[in-house]
N, C-alpha and C positions, 0 to 999 in steps of 0.2 A: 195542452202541450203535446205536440206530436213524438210517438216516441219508435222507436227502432231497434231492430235485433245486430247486437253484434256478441259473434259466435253463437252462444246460446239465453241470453241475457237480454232481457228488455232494458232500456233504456231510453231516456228523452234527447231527443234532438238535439246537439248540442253546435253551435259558433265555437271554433279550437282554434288556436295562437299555437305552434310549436316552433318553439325556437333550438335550434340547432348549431352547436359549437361551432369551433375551430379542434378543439380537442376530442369531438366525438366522429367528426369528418378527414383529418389529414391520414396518412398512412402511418405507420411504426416511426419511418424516418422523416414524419413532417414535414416533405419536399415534394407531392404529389397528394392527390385523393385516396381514399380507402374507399374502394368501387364495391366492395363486398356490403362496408356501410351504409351504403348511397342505394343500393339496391334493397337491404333488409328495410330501411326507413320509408323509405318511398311504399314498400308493401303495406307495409303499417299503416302509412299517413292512407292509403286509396283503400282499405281495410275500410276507413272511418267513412269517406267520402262515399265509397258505396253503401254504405248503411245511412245516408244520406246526412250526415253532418257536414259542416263547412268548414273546411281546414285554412289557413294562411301559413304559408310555414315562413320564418323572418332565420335567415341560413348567413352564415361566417360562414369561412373557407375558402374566399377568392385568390387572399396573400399565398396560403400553403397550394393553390392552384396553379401561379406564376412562378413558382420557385424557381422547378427544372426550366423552366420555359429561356427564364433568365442565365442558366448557368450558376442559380444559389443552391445550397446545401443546406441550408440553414433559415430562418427567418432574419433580415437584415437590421439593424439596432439603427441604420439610419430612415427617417419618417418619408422621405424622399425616393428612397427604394420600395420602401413597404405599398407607396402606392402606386407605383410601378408595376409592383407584383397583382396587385388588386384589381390593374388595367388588365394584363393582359390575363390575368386567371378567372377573371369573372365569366366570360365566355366558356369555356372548360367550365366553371360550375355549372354553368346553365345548362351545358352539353349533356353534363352526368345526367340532371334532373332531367332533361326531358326525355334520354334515354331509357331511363329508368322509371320513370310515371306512363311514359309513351306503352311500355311494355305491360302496365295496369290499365289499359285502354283510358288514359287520361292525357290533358294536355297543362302545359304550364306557361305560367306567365311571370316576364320580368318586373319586376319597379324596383327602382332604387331610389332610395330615400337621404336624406338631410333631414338632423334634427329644424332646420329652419321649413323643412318641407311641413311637419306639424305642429309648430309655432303657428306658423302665416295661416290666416283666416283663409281665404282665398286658396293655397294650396291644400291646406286640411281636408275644405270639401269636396275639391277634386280627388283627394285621394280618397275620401270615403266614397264616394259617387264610381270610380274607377272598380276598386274594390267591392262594391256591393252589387255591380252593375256586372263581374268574372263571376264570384260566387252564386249568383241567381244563374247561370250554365248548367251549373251540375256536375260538371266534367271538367275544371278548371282548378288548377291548384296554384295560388300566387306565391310564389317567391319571391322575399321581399330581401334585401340587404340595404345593408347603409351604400353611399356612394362614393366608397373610397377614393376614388382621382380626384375629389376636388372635398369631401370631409374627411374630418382625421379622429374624432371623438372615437370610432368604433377603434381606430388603430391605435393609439394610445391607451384609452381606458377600459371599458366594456363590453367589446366581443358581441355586440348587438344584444347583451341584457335590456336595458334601457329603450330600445327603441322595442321592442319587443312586448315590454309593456306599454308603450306608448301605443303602439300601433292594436293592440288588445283594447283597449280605453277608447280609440276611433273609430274599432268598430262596433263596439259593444259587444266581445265576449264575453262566453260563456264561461270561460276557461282558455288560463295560462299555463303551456307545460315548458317549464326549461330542462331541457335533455344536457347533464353534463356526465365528465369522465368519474362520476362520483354518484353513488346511490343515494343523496339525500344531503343533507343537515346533518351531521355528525356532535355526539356531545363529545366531552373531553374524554369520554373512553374509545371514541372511535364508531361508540355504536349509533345508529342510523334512528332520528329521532321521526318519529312517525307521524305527528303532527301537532302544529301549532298555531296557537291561538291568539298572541299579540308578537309581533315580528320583532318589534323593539326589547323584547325579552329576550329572543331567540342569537339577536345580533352579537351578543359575548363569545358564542358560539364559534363567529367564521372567523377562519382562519386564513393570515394574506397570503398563504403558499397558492399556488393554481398550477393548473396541468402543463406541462411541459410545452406545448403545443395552442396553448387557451391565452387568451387576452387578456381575461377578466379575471374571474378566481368569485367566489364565494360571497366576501361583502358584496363585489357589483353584482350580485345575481339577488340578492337579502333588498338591496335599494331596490332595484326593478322589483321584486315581490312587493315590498311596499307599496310602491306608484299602484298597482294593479289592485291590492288588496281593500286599499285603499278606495278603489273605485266603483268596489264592489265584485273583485270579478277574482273568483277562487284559485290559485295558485298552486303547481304543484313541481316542485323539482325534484329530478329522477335521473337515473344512469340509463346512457344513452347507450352503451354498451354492452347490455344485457338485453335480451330478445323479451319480446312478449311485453314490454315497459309501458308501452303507447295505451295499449289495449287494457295492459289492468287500470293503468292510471285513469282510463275514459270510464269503467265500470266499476269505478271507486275502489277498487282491491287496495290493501295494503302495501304499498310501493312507494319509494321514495319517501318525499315530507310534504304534506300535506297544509298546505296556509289557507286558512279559512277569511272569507271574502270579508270586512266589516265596513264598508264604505254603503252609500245608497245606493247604489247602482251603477252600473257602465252608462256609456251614452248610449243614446237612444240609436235604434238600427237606424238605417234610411235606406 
């Protein structure tokens, strides 16, 4: 296994999923981007990628993208606005990202996805064919989102948990990191549990509150750990909010909660 220096630390080669909120990406007043965000992450993510790992990053944030654009204040309660906002803030996300990867001598790439995109036989391949075809560059970081104008799963339930692991499981990572406004898995004292070993133990644990600004909350992020752990493919959720997150999390430091992988394995690369 090939392995790599990041910072001072050897490490092996690692295939990374980082999935990225709506709660770790809007601003204070959730009606625009946090560009201070979008820039600290993007360091991180091209941190990994020049130490030659392969990043996908699977990113919320289109709706709190379109807000202003619309004239909202707020995130809209009707489904029909929400992807309205999706339409026209998607563009605006991709802006940030490639502004900000552009500036780590990196480029980026769009897909948007439907869960029927990795149902269907025939679209699955293309999309790992697509995907395995950017990361063999080098220099290519894919940004994935759901595709809100015409799905709604992510705008309703999940906040792109769920595809996040999905999309990890297609290409056979190495590792899943979900970045939320929360350092970890919390027990009932609030303290940040370190790591765990059957997820269906852990699930008494979350709590339906979720971040002001987030889709999903806690169980959808415990489900997607499932899928992925499940597959084989080690899991780690961590606060996106706090600097240095990405980096300890890749160099196993004590960060966040830690879900150890029990399935056979991810699938196979191509």
């Amino acid at each position: 296994m090939k392995r790599a220096f990041l910072g001072v630390r050897l490490i092996p080669i690692m295939r990374i999923v980082l999935k990225f909120g709506s709660g770790i990406l809007a601003s204070s007043k959730g009606n625009t981007l946090d560009k201070k965000q979008f820039a600290r992450l993007s360091r991180d993510v091209s941190e990994l990628v020049q130490a030659g790992h392969e990043c996908i990053v699977v990113s919320s944030g289109a709706v709190a993208a379109g807000l202003s654009s619309l004239g909202l204040k707020s995130r809209p309660e009707e489904l029909v606005l929400r992807q309205a906002c999706a339409a026209v803030g998607q563009s605006k996300l991709m802006q940030q990202y490639a502004e900000c990867f552009g500036s780590q001598g990196l480029s980026v790439a769009q897909l948007l996805l439907t869960h029927g995109d990795i149902d269907s036989r025939t679209r699955c391949e293309n999309v790992r064919s697509t995907l395995s075809s950017l990361l063999s560059r080098g220099k290519v970081v894919p940004i994935i989102n759901e595709n809100d104008s015409v799905a709604t799963e992510e705008l309703k339930f999940g906040d792109n948990d769920r595809l996040s692991a999905e999309v990890a499981m297609l290409v056979g990572a190495d590792l899943l990191i979900l970045l939320t406004s929360v350092e970890g898995l919390l027990d009932a004292k609030g303290t940040r549990v370190p790591r765990v070993l059957e997820v269906e133990k852990a699930s008494g644990l979350a709590r339906q509150d979720k971040g002001r600004f987030s889709v999903g909350g806690m169980v959808s992020k415990l489900q997607a750990v499932k899928l992925a752990v499940d597959a084989g493919i080690e899991t780690v959720i961590a606060s996106g909010r706090k600097a240095g997150q990405i980096r300890a999390v890749v160099s196993g430091k004590d960060v966040g909660t830690r879900f150890a992988a029990v399935g056979g394995g991810s699938q196979e690369r191509k």
